[in-house]
KOLVOBA-6235 format. One line per 2 residues: number of its first residue (from 1); for each residue z, x, y of C-alpha. Coordinates in pm, whole numbers. Each point is the difference from the previous one (the first is absolute). Layout:
residues N
NUM	Z X Y | ...
END
This chain:
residues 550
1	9602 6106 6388 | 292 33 -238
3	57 284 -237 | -54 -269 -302
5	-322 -92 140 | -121 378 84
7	74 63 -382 | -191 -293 -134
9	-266 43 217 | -30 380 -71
11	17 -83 -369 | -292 -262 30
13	-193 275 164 | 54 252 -239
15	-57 -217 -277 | -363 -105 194
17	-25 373 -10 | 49 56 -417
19	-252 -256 -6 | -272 113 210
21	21 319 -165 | -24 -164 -300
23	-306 -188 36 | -185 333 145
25	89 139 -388 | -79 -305 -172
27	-287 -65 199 | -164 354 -9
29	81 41 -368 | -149 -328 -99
31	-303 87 246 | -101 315 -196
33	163 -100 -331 | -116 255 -266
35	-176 245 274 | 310 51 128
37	113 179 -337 | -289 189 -36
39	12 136 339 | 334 113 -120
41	-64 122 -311 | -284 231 107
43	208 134 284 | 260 140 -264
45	-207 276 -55 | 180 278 168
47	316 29 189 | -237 11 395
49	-248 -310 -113 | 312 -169 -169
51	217 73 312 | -293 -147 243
53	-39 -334 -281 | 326 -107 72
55	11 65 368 | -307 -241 22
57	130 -276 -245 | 282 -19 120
59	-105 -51 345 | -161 -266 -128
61	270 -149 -233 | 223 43 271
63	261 47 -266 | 83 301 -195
65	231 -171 -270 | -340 -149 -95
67	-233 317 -8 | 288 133 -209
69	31 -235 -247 | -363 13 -80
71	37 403 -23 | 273 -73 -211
73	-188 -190 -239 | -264 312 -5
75	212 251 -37 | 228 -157 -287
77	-313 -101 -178 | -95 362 -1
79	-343 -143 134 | 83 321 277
81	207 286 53 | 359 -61 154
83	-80 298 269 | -325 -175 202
85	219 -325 -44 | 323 188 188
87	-300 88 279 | -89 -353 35
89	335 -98 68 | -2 273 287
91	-313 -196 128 | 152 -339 12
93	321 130 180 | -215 101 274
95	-235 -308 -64 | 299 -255 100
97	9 218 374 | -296 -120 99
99	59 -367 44 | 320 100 163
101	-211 193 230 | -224 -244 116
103	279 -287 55 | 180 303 177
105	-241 -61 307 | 28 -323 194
107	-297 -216 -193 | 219 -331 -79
109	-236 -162 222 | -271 66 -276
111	106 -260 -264 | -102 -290 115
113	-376 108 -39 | 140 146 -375
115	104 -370 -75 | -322 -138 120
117	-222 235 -172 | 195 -6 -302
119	19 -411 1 | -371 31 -17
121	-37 243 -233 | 261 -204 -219
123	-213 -348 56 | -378 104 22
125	27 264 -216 | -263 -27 -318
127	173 231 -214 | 348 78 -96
129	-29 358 133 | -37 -147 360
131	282 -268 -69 | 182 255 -104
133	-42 230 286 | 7 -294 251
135	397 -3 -185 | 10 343 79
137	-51 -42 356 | 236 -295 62
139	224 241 -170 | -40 296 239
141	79 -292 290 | 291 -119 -97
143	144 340 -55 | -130 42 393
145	207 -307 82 | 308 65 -188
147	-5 291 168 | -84 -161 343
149	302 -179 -86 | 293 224 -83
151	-84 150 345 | 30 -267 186
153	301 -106 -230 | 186 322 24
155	-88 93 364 | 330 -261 180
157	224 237 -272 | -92 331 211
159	275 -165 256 | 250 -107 -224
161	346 269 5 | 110 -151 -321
163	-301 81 -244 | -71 351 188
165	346 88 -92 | -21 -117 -357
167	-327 163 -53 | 131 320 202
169	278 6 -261 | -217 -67 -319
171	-279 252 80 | 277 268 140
173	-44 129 -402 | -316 122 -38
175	44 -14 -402 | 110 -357 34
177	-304 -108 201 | -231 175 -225
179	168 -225 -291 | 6 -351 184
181	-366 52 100 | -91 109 -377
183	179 -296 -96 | -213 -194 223
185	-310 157 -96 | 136 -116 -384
187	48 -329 66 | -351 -63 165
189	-123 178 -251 | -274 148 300
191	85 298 206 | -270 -123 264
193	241 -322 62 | 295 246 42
195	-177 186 221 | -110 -288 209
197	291 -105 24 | 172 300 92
199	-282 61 252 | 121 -299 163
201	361 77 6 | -106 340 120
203	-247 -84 280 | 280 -270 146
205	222 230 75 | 269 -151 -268
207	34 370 -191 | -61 361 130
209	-327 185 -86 | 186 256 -265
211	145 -323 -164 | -314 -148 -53
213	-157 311 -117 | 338 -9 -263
215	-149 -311 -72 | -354 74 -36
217	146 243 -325 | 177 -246 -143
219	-283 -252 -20 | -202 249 -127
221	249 96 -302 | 82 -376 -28
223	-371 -117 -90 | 10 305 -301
225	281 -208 -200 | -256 -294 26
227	-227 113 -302 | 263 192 -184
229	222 -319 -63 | -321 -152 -114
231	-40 264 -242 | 349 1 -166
233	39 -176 -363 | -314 120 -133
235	-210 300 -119 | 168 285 175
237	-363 162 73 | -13 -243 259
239	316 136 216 | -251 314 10
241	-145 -132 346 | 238 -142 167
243	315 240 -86 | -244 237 159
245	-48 -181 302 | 338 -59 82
247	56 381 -19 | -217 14 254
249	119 -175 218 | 399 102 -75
251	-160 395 74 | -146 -145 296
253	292 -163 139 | 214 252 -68
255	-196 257 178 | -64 -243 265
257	374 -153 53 | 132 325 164
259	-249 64 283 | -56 -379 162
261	147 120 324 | -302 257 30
263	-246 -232 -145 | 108 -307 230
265	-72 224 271 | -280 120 -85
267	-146 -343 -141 | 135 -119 375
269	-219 249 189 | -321 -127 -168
271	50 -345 106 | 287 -151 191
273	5 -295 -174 | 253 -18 -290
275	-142 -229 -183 | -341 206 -19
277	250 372 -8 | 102 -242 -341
279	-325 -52 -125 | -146 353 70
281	280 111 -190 | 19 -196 -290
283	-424 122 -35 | 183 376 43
285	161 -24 -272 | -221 -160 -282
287	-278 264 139 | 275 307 -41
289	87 -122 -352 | -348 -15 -77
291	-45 340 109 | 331 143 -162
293	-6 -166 -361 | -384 -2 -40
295	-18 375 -127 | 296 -9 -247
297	-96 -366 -153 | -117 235 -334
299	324 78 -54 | 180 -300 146
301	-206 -183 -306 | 88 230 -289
303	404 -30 130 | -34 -406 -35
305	-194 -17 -282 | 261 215 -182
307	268 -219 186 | -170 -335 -127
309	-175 97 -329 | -240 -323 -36
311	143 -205 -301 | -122 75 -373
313	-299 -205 -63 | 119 -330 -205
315	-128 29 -380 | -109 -378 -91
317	-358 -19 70 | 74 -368 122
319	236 88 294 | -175 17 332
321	-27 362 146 | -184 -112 360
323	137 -364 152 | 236 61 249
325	177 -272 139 | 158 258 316
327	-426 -58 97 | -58 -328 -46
329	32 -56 403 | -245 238 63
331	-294 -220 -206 | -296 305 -16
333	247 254 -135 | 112 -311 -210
335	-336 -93 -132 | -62 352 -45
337	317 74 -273 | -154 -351 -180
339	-321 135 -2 | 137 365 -159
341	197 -240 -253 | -275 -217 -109
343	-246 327 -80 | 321 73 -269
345	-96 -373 -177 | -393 175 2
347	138 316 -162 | 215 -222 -250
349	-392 -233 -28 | -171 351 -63
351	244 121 -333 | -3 -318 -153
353	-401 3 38 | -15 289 -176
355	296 -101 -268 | -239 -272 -63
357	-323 162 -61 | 244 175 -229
359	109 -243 -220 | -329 -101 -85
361	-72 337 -164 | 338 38 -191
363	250 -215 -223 | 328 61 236
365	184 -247 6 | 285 150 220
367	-274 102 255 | -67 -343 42
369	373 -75 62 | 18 308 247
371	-310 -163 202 | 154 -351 4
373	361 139 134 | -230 139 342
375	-71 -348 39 | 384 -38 107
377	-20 293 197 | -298 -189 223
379	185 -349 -1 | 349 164 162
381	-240 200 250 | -225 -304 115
383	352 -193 26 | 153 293 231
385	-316 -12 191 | -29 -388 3
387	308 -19 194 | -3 335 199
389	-383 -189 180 | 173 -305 -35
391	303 171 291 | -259 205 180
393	-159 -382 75 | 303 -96 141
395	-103 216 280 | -247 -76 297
397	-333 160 -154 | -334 25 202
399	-326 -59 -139 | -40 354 -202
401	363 -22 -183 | -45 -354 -71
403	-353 85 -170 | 141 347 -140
405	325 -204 -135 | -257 -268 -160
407	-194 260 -160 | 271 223 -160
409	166 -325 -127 | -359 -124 -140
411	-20 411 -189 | 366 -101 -166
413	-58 -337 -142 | -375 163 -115
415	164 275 -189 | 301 -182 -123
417	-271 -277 -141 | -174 310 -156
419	316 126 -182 | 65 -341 -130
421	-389 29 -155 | 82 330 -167
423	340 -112 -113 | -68 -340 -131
425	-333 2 -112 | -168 349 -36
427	307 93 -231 | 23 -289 -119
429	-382 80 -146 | 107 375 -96
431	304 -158 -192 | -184 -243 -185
433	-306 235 -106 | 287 249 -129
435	209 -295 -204 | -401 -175 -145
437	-181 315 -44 | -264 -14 206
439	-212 240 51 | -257 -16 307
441	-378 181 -38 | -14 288 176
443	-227 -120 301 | 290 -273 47
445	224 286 55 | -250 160 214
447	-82 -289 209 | 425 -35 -1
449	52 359 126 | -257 -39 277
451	132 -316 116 | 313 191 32
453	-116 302 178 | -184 -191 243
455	280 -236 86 | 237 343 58
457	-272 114 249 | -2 -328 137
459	358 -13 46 | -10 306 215
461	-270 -154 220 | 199 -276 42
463	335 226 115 | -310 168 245
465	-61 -362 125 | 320 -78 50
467	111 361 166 | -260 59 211
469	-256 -330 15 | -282 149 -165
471	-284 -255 64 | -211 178 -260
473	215 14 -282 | 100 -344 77
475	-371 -77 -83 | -48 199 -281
477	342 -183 -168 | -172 -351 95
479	-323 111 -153 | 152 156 -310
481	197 -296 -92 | -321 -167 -47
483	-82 237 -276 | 311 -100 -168
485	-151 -343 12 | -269 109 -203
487	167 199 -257 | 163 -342 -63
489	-266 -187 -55 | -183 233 -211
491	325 53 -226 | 40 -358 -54
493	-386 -51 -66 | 77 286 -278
495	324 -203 -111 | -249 -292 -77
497	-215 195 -208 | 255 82 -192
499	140 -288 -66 | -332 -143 -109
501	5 266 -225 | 299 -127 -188
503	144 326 -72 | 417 -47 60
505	72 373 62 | -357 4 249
507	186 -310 161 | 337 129 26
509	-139 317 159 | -175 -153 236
511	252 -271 108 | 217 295 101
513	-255 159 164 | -78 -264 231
515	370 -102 59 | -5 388 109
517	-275 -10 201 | 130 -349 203
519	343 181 79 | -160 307 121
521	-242 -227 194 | 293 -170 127
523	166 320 126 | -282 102 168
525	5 -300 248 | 338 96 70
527	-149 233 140 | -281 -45 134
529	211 -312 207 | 101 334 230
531	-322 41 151 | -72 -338 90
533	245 7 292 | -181 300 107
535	-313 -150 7 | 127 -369 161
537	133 205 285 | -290 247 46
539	-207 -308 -4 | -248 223 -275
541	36 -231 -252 | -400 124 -104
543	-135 -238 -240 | 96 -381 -140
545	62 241 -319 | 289 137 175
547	165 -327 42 | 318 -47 -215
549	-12 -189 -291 | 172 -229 -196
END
């Protein structure tokens, strides 16, 4: 075999490589969509649980750019602390070891069964989590048989002169090596397929054991720069994470760099084999920085918060503080920021409630105007978060971010529909009863206020729905709006007494009244629409009464 056709076939096989390891991510992550990031987010309780989290996701993710990015978005939300984040990262350095570990032993032979049991779990499979893991599987096989395949690629270069003399002269620098592996590690953007690859190199005979321990440092500092350049350009909070990682691994290295002869030997008298004396060490390593940097993260926090102050909060109402593009590849995390932006709109719907029960009671006209200009602020956050879903779709979703996607967008267009209400019609009324002198009785007022106070309670049930899937206040919001219903009827059979009466000012009073009453009514199957998603999927849709209506 030529040199031209050992390249091309060692660049197929790495590139079969990238992609196995891609579809274990994608695969896993779609598999336990949002579960995944609640896992996550309840490890970040303290530096040991947080440090443990990330060890076990990312054994799972099987990629550590991944678990960081999704820490990232966390930790620059302020959702948690920067210190339990810093511990997570320790956890998924020594999280990407343990695949490395198991392909360290000779279990190539393995993947065909991996293919077959994830073609059926692909096929048969009734839901998308065991599609999804089926994808997983055929993942973990091909990574197998890429690495099956370097071997057997790389094993005729053990006897070529020329290549053992150019790689005798390349890796004679330790520094060097440590560079042209981290630039490898970079350019994969996965330490595990550096590792693999320098397993192979290493267990061929084609570099010395202390080389390929020089290598096993540089992949490890290569995969840091992975999330940092995906941080740059925007808030500098989120450089908080993976500045800090990086300094990790730099201390690590450089601790590391001048002792490999000692190590190599020592890694060498464990096992024989170099590509396993590569492995054990690279697991070494993430488990020493884990033990050296988990004690100091306090202060290793304060120094980069002070280094990257998080960027002063933006003063129009209407700019989006939450929807991170940096996370849109990482769909739960994704979902999650549209989810945090879309309970702003509610906040926006709950002041311009109560500005409206307002301007019923006084003659303010500039009130008015104030409450209409929060209508703008909801229109330029439902457009941010219109097309923020509409590039997390672009991603594969499973069946839970599809359905939590659907439901967020659904919450938008409800309360941008409800700020139209308030802005176009409810003001409208306030306006006009200000300019004609109207005055409404006092139990039109009444009836008024409590319409509004139980549609600001309803709104919070309906952020409770939304948050957490509260089947019961998803009921009581269906059952409520029915009482709506009836204030409507009963205020237009009081509008036709009235205007048998004949009475203009009696007429004009009562028109308003049930113009009110129809907008509030209107509102409050905005949202009361929440809860019937609920209750669809739940299946506890209790009564024909619950049934959506025209």
């Amino acid at each position: 075999m030529s040199a031209t056709q050992i390249l091309i076939s060692l660049s197929g096989q790495i590139g079969l490589l990238l992609y196995g390891i891609h579809m274990v991510t994608t695969g896993v992550r779609r598999a336990l969509g949002s579960r995944l990031t609640r896992v996550l987010h309840i490890g970040l309780q303290n530096r040991g649980r947080a440090l443990l989290t990330g060890i076990g996701v990312t054994a799972l993710l099987q990629s550590s750019t991944a678990t960081a990015m999704m820490v990232t978005a966390f930790t620059a939300g302020g959702v948690v602390d920067l210190m339990p984040g810093l511990a997570v990262m320790l956890g998924a350095n020594i999280g990407t070891t343990l695949i490395v570990q198991l392909v360290s032993f000779d279990i190539t032979g393995i993947f065909p069964a991996l293919f077959l049991a994830g073609c059926l779990a692909y096929r048969s499979g009734r839901t998308s989590a065991v599609r999804d893991a089926g994808s997983a599987l055929i993942g973990l096989g091909l990574i197998l048989l890429a690495l099956h395949l370097l071997i057997a690629t790389m094993e005729p270069l053990e006897q070529s002169q020329a290549l053992s003399d150019l790689l005798r002269s390349v890796t004679a620098d330790p520094l060097l090596t440590m560079l042209l592996a981290a630039g490898l590690a970079w350019a994969a953007h996965s330490s595990v397929a550096a590792m693999l690859f320098i397993m192979s190199l290493a267990g061929t005979g084609v570099i010395a054991p202390e080389a390929a321990l020089t290598m096993v440092l540089g992949a490890n500092l290569g995969s840091a720069f992975n999330p940092l350049i995906s941080s740059l350009g925007g808030d500098p909070v989120r450089m908080q994470l993976p500045f800090g990682n990086l300094i990790n691994r730099l201390v690590g290295c450089a601790l590391a760099l001048p002792f490999l002869g000692p190590l190599s030997e020592a890694m060498l008298s464990l096992d024989a084999s170099p590509a396993r004396a590569a492995a054990n060490f690279h697991v070494a390593f993430n488990v020493g920085m884990g033990l050296i940097f988990i004690a100091p993260l306090p202060q290793m926090a304060h120094r980069l918060k002070n280094l990257f102050p998080a960027r002063a909060a933006a003063r129009d109402p209407g700019t989006p503080r939450y929807l991170d593009e940096a996370a849109v590849s990482i769909p739960s995390v994704a979902l999650a920021n549209a989810g945090r932006e879309t309970l702003r709109m509610a906040d926006v719907i709950d002041r311009m409630l109560r500005a409206s029960q307002q301007a019923f009671h006084e003659d303010d006209h500039e009130k008015i105007a104030a409450t209409r200009k929060m209508d703008d602020i909801l229109d330029r956050l439902f457009a941010a978060i219109q097309n923020y879903l509409g590039l997390i779709g672009r991603e594969p979703l499973g069946d839970a971010d599809a359905r939590r996607l659907s439901d967020t967008l659904a919450l938008a267009i409800n309360l941008e529909h409800i700020g139209d209400i308030i802005d176009r019609s409810l003001m409208d009324n306030a306006a006009k009863r200000i300019r004609s002198g109207i005055e409404l009785p006092e139990d039109a007022r009444r009836q008024i206020d409590d319409m509004h106070t139980r549609l600001l309670d309803h709104l919070q049930l309906a952020v409770a729905v939304f948050m957490s899937g509260d089947v019961e206040a998803a009921h009581r919001l269906v059952v409520e709006k029915e009482g709506f219903r009836e204030l409507e009827r009963a205020t237009t059979q009081r509008h036709v007494i009235h205007m048998r009466g004949g009475r203009r000012e009696r007429i004009d009073a009562s028109s308003m009244q049930l113009d009110i009453t129809r907008d509030l009514k209107r509102i409050e199957s905005h949202i009361a629409a929440t809860a019937y998603g609920l209750l669809e999927l739940s299946g506890d849709l209790r009564s024909s009464r619950l049934q959506p209506r025209a």
